[in-house]
KEZA-202310 format. One line per 2 residues: number of its first residue (from 1); for each residue z, y, x of N, C-alpha, C, CB. Coordinates in steps of 0.05 Angstrom, whole numbers, plus 5000, padded with zeros to 4 digits. Glycine has a CB too. Layout:
<nodes>
NUM> Z:Y:X:Z:Y:X:Z:Y:X:Z:Y:X  ...
</nodes>
This chain:
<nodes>
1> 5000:4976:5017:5000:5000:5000:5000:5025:5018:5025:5000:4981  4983:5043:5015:4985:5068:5021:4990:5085:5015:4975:5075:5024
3> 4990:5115:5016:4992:5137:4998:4981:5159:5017:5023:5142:4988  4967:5178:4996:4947:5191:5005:4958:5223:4992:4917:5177:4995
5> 4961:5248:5003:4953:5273:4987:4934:5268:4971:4944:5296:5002  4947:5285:4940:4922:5277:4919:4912:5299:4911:4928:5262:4895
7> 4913:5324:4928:4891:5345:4921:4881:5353:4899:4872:5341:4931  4860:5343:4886:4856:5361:4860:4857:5335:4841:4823:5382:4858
9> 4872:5318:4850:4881:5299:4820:4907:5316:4822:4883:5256:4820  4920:5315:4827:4948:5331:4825:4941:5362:4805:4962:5339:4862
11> 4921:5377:4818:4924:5404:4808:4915:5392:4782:4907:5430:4821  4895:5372:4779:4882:5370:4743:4907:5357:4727:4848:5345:4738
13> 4919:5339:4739:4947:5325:4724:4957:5358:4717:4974:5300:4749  4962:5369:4737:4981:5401:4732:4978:5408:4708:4972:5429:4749
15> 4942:5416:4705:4942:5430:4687:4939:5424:4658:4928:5442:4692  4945:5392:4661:4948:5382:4634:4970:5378:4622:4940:5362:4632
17> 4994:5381:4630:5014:5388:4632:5031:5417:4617:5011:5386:4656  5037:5418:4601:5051:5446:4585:5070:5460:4606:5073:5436:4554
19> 5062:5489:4607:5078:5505:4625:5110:5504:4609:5062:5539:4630  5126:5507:4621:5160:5505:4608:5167:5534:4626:5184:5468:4620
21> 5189:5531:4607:5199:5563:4620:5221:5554:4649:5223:5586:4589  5229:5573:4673:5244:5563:4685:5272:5555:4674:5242:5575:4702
23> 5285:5540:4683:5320:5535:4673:5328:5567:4680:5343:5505:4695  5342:5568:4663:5360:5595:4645:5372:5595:4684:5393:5583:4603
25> 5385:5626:4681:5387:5641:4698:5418:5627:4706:5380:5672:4690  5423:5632:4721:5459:5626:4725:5472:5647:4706:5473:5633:4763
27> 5467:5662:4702:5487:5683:4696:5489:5682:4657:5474:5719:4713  5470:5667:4646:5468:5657:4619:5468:5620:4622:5436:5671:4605
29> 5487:5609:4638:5487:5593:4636:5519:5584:4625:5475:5586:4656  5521:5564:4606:5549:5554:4605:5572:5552:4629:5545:5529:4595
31> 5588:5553:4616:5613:5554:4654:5614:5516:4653:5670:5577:4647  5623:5518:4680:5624:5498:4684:5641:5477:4682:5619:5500:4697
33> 5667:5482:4664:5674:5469:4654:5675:5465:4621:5688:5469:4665  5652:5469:4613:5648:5462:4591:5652:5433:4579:5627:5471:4588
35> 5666:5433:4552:5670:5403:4547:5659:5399:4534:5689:5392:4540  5660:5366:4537:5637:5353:4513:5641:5349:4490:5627:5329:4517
37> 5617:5350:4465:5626:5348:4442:5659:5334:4438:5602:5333:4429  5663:5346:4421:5684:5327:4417:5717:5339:4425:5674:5302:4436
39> 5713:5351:4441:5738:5356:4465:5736:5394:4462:5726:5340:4509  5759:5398:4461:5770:5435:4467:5776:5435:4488:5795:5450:4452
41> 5788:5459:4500:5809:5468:4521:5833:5463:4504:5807:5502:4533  5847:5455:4525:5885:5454:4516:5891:5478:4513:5910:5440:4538
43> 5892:5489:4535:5893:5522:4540:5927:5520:4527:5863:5547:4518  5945:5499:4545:5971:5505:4551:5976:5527:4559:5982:5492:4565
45> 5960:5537:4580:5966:5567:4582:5938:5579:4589:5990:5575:4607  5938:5610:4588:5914:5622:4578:5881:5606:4606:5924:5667:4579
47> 5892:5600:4624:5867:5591:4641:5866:5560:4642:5868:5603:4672  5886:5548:4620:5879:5505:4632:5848:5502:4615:5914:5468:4610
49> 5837:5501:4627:5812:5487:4617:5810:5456:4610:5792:5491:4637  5832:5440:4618:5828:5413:4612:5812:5412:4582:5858:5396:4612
51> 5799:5386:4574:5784:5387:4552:5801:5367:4548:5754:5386:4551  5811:5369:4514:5827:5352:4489:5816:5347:4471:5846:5360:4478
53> 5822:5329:4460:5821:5330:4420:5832:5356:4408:5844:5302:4403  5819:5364:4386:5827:5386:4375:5861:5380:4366:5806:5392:4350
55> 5862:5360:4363:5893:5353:4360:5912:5359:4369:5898:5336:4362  5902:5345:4397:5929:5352:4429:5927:5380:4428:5919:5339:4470
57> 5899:5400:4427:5907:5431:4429:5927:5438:4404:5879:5451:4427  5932:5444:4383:5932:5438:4369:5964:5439:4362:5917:5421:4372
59> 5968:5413:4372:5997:5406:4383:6020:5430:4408:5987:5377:4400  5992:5429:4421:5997:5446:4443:6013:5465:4445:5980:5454:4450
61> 5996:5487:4425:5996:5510:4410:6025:5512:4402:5975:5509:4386  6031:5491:4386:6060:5494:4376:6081:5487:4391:6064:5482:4354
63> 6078:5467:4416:6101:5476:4438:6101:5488:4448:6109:5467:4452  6085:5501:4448:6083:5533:4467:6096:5553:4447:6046:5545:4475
65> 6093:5555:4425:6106:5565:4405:6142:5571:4401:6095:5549:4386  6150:5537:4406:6180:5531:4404:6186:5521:4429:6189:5512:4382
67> 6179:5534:4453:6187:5528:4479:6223:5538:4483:6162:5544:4500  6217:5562:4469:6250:5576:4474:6272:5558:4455:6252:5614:4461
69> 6263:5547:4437:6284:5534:4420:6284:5510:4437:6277:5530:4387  6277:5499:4459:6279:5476:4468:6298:5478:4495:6251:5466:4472
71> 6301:5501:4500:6311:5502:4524:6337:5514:4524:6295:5515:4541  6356:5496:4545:6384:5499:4538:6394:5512:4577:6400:5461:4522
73> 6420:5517:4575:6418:5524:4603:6443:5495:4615:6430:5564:4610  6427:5492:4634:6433:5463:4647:6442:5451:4673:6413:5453:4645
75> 6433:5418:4678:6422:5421:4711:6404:5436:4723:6411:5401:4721  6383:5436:4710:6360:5448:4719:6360:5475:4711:6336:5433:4710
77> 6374:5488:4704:6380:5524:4711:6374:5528:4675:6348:5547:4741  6365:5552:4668:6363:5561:4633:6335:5550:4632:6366:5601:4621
79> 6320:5526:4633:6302:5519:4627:6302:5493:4624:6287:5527:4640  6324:5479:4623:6342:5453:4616:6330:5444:4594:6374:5457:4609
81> 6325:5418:4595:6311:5421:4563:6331:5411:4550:6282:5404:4554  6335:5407:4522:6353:5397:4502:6347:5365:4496:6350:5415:4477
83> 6369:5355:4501:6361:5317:4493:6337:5307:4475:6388:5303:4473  6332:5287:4484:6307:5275:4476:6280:5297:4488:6308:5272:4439
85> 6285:5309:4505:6258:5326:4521:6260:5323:4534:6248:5349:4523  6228:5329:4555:6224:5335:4576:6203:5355:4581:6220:5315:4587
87> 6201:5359:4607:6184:5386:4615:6150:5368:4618:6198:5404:4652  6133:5390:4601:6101:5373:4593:6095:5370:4632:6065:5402:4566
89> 6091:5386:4636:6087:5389:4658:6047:5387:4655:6108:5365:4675  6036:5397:4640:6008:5403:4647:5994:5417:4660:6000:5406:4634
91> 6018:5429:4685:6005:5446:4696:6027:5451:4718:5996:5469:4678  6021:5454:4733:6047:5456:4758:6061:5486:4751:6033:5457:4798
93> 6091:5475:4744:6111:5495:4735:6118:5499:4712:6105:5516:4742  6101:5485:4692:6098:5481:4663:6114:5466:4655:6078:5472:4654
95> 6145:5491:4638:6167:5482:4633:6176:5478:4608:6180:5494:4643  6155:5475:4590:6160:5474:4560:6162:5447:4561:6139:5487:4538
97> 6185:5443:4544:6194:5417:4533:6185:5410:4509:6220:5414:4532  6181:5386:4512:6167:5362:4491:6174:5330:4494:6134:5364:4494
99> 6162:5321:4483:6171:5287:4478:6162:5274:4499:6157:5270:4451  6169:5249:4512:6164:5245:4540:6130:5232:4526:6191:5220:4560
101> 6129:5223:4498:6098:5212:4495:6077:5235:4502:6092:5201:4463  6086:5264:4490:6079:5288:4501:6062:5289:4527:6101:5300:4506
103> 6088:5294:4546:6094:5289:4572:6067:5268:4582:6127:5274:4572  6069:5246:4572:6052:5223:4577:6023:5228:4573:6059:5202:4561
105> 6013:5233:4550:5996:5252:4542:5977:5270:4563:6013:5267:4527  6000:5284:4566:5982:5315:4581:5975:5305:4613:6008:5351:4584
107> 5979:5275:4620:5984:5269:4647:5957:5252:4648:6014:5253:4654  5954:5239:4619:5933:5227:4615:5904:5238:4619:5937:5220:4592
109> 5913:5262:4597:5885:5289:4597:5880:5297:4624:5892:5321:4579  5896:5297:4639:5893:5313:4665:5876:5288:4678:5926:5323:4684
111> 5885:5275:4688:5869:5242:4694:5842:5249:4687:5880:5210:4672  5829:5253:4653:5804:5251:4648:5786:5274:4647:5802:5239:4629
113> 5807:5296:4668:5791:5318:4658:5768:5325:4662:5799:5335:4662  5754:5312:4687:5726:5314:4695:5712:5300:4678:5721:5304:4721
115> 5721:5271:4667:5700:5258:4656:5704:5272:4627:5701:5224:4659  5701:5297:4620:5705:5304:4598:5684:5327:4594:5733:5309:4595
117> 5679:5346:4626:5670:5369:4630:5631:5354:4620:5680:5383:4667  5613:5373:4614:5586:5377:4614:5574:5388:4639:5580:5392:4595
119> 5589:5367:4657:5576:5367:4693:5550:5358:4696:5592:5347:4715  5532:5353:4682:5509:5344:4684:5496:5328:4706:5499:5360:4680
121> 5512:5312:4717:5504:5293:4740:5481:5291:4746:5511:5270:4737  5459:5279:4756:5436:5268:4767:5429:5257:4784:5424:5278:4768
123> 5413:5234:4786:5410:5226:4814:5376:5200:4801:5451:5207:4831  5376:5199:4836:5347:5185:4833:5347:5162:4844:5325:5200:4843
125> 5337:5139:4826:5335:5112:4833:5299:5107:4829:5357:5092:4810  5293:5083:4831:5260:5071:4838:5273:5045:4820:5247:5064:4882
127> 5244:5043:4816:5243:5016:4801:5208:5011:4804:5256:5020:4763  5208:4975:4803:5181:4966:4805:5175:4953:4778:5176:4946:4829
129> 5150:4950:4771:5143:4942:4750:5147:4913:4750:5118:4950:4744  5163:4892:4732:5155:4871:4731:5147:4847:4726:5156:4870:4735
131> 5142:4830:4730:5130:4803:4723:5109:4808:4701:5152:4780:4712  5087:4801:4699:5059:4806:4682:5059:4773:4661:5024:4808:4711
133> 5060:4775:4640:5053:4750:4624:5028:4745:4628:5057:4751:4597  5015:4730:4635:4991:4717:4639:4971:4706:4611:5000:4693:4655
135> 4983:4701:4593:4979:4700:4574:4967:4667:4563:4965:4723:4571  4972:4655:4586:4965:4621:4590:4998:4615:4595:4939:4610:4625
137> 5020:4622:4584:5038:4601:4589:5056:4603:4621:5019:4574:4586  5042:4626:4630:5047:4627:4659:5052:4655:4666:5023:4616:4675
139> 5065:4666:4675:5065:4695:4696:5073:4700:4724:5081:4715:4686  5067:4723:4727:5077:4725:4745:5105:4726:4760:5067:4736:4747
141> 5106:4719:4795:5139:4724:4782:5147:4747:4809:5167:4687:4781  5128:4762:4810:5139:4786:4829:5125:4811:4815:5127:4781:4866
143> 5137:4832:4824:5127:4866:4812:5088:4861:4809:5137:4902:4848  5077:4861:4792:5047:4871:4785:5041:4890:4813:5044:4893:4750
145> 5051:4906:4825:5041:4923:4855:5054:4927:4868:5031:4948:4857  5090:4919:4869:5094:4926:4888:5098:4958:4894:5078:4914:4898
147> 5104:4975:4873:5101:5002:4880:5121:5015:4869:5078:5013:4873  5136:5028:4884:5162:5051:4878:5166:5061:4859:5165:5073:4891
149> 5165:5070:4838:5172:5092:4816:5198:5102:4805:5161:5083:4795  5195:5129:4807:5223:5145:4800:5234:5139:4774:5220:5177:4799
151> 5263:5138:4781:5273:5128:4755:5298:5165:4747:5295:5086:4763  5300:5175:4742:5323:5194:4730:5345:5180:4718:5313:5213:4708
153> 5372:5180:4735:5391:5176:4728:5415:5193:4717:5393:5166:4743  5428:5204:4694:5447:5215:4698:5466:5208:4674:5440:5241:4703
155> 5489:5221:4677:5525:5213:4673:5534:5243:4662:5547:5202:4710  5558:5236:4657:5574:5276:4647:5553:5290:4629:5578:5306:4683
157> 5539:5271:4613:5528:5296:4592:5541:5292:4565:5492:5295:4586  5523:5299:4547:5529:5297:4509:5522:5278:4509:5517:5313:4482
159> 5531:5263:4497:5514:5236:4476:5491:5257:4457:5544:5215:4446  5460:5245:4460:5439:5261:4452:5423:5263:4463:5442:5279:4447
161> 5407:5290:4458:5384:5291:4476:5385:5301:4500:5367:5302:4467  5375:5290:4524:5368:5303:4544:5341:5308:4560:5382:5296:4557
163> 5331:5336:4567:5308:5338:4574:5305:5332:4598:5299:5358:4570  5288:5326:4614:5288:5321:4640:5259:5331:4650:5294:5290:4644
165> 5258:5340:4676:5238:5350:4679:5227:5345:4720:5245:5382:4665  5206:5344:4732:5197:5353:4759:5184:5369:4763:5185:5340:4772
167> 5198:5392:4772:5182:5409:4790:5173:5407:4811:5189:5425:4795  5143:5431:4817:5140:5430:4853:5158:5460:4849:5098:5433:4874
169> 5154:5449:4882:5175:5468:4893:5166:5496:4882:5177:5468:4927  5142:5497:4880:5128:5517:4878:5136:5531:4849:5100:5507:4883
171> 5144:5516:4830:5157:5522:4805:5143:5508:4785:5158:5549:4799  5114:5495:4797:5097:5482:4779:5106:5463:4764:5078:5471:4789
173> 5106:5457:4735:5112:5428:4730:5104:5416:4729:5118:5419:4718  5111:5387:4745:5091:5361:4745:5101:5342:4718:5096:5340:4778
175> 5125:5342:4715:5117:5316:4699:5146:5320:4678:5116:5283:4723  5149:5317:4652:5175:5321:4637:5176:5303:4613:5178:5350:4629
177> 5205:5295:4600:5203:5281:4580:5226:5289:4563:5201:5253:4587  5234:5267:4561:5263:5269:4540:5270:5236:4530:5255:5291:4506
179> 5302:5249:4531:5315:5208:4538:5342:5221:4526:5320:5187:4585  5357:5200:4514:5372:5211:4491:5406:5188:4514:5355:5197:4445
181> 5419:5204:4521:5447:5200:4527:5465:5184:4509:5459:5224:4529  5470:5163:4518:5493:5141:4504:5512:5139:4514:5489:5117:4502
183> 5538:5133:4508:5563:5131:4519:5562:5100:4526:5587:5141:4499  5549:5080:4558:5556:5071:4568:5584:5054:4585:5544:5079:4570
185> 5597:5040:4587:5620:5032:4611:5611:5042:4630:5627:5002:4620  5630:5050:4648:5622:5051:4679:5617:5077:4682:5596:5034:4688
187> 5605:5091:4659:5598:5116:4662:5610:5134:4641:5572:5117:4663  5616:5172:4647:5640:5186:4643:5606:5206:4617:5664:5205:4683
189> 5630:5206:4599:5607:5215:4579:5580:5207:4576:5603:5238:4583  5554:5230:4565:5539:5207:4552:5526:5204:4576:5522:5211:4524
191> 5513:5184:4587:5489:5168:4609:5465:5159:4597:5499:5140:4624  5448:5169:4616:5419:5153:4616:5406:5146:4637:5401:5165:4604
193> 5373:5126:4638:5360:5123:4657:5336:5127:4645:5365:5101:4671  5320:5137:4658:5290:5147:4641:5267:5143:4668:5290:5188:4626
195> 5254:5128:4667:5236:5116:4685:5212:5136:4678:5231:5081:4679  5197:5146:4694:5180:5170:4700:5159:5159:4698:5182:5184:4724
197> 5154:5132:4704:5126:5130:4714:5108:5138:4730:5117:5133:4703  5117:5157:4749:5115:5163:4774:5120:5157:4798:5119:5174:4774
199> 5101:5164:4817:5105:5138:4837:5119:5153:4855:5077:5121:4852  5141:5143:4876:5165:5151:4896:5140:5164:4921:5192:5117:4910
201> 5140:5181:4934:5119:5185:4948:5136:5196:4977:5096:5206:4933  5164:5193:4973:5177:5197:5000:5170:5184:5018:5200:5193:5001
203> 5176:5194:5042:5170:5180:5070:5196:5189:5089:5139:5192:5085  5198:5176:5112:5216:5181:5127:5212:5204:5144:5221:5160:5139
205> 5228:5224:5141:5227:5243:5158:5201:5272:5141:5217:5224:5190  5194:5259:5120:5182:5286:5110:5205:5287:5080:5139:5284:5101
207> 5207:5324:5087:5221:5334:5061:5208:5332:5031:5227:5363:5065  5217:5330:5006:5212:5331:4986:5195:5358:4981:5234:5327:4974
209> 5172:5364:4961:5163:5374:4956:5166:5378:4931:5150:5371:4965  5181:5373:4915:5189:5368:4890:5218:5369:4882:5179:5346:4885
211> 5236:5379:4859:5257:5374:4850:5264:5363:4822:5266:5393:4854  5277:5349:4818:5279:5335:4795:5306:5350:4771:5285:5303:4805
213> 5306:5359:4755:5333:5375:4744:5331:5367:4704:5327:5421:4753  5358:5362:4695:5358:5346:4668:5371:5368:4659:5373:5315:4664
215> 5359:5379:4625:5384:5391:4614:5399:5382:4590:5380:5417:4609  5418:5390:4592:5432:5380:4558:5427:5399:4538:5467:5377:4556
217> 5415:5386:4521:5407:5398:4498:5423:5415:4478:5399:5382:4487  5452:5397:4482:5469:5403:4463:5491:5436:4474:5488:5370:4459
219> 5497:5436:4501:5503:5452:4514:5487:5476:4521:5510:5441:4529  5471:5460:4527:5445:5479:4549:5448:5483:4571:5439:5506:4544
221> 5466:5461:4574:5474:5466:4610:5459:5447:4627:5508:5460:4620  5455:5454:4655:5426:5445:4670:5440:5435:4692:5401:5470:4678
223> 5431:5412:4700:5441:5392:4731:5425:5407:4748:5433:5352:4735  5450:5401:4778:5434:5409:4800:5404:5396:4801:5450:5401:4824
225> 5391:5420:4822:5363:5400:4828:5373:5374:4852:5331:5423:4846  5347:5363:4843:5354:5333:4874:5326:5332:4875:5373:5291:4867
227> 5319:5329:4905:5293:5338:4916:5276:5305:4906:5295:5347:4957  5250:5304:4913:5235:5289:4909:5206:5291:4922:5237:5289:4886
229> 5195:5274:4925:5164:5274:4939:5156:5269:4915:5152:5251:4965  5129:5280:4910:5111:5264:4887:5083:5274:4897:5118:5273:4850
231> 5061:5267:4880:5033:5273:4882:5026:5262:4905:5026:5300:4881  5024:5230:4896:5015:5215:4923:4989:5203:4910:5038:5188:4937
233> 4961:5190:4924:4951:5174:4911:4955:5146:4923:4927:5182:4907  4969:5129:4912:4965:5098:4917:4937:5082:4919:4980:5084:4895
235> 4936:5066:4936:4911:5054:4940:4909:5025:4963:4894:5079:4951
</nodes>
């Protein structure tokens, strides 16, 4: 297998291709800890961004409310809590008392707080085409060519749609689709893999000419780019 610059099959693929607008600017983009459907800020105090059930905030809200009726003066100085409490502790120094399930709780959320955010992960895997039915009872039992193709991987989105797209560097678009995010094992919010059909055209020691970037539909928030070769011709 070879691979060749594909010159004006590339520019005619280009221009068959729908121009897209570039990904939204940084400065109109969601913050970055935005949570996923589903999940608020606790906002124990005015900056925790952890993402909750509307519930645990909720909850929140109201021990933060009756923090002073909880606190007696003690061992632990006038911030003692009163029997059957303890200090939530969702935040280093965070002395409002609550139930140790509470307590348990906010230790939990903290644990999942990343896999909660609309980090929009990405990354790039290859895949070969394979085994061909023969259509006599017989196939094949290795890849039809033998040939690389980009697969789009990503994690930390919505369950839903996600767009996915390759640029050249140049800003051109080569190639875009859409692949809908499922809540998988193994993986932290919704995940997908969306096979391009495009062939891997890296080589060792030459840089990508290309970047690959997914957005969430539901957010509108956009993954880093991750470089890529493309516009090879196989032969």
């Amino acid at each position: 297998m070879k691979y060749q610059a594909s010159g004006n099959a590339a520019l005619t693929a280009a221009l068959t291709l729908a121009l897209l607008p570039a990904p939204a600017a940084a400065s109109t983009a969601p913050p970055p800890d935005t949570c996923q459907v589903g999940f608020v800020w606790r906002e124990a105090r005015p900056t925790d961004h952890v993402c909750v059930t509307p519930k645990v905030r909720e909850r929140t809200q109201v021990e933060n409310r009756l923090k002073y009726t909880n606190w007696v003066t003690g061992a632990y100085g006038p911030h003692t809590c009163v029997n059957g409490t303890v200090w939530r502790e969702a935040f280093t120094g965070d002395d409002v008392c609550v139930t140790p399930r509470s307590r348990d709780e906010a230790r939990q959320d903290n644990a999942q707080a990343a896999d909660r955010r609309v980090t929009a992960k990405l990354w790039i895997s290859t895949y070969r085409l394979g085994p061909v039915d023969n259509g006599d009872g017989t196939a094949s039992t290795t890849s039809t060519d033998d040939i690389p193709r980009l697969k789009l991987n990503g994690s930390h989105f919505n369950p839903g749609q996600v767009k996915v797209f390759i640029y050249y560097n140049t800003g051109k678009l080569f190639w875009s689709g859409t692949v809908t995010a499922t809540r998988n094992g193994g993986y932290a919010g919704g995940s997908f893999g969306k096979r391009t059909g495009k062939v891997d055209c890296s080589i060792p020691g030459k840089p990508g000419n290309a970047y690959a970037r997914a957005q969430d539909v539901t957010s509108g928030r956009w993954s880093a780019s991750v470089p890529v070769r493309v516009g090879c011709y196989v032969y």
